[in-house]
C-alpha positions as CSV (number, residue, x, y, z in Angstrom):
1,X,23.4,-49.9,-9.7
2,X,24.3,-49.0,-6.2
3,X,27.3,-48.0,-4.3
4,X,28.0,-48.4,-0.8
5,X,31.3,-46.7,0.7
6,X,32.9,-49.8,2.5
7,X,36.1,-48.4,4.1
8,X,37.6,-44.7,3.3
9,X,39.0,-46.4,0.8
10,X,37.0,-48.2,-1.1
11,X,33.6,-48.7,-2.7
12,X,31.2,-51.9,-3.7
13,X,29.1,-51.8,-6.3
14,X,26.1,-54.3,-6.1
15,X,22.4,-54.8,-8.2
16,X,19.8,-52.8,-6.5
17,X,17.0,-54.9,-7.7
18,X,19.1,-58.6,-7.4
19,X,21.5,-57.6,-4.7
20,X,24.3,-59.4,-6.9
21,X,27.9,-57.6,-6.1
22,X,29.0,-56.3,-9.2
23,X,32.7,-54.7,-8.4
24,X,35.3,-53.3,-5.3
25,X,37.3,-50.4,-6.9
26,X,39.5,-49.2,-4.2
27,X,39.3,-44.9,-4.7
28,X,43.4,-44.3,-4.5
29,X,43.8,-45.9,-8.3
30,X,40.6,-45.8,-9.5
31,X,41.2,-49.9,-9.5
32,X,38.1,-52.3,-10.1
33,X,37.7,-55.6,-8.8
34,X,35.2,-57.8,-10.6
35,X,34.1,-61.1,-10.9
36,X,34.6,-63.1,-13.8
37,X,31.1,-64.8,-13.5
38,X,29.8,-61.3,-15.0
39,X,31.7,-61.3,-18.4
40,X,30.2,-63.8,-21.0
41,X,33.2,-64.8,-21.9
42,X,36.7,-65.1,-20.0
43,X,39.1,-65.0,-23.6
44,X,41.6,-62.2,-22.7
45,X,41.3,-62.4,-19.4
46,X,44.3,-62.4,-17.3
47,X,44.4,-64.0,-13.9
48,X,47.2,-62.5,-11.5
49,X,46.3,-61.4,-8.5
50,X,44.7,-62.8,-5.5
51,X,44.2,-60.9,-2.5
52,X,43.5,-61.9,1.4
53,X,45.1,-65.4,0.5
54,X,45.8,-65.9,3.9
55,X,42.0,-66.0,4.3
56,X,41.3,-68.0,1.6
57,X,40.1,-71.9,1.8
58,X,42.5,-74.6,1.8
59,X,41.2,-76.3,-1.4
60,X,41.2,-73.0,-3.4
61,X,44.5,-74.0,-5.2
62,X,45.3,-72.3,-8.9
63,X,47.6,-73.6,-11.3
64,X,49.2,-70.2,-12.3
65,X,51.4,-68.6,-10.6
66,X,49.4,-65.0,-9.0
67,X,50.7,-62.0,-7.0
68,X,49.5,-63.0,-3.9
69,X,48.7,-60.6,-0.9
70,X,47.5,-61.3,2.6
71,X,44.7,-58.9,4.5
72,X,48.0,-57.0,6.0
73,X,49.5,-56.0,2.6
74,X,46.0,-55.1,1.4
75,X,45.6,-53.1,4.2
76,X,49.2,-51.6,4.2
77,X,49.2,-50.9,0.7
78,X,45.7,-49.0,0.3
79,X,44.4,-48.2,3.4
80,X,44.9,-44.5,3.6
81,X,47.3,-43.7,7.0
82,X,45.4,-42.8,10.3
């Protein structure tokens, strides 16, 4: 597995033989980001936020209800102050 530091921030983690992003863990909260396609199975999995929706494409449309935040509130929320 690699690392690379993408913002003061945050970190990626991605496949160093594959390439394949494997998780975003922002370094405030020790919080991971992963994507569901890596777990075998999704039971217990709980779907509830989604972040830089106002990036996202118009047909990307969920029927639960998340905890949405735009690329502002992302930024205002973790991005340490300069």
């Amino acid at each position: 597995m690699g690392l690379y530091q993408s913002s003061q921030w945050a970190e990626r983690g991605f496949c160093k033989q594959c390439g394949s992003h494997l998780f975003y863990r922002l370094k405030q909260n020790n919080q991971y980001f992963m994507p569901v396609g890596l777990f075998d199975s999704s039971e217990g999995l709980v779907f509830d936020h989604q972040v830089f929706i106002d990036e996202k494409p118009k047909y990307y449309c969920f029927a639960n209800e998340t905890n949405n935040l735009t690329g502002a509130e992302v930024f205002a929320q973790f991005a340490p102050p300069e």
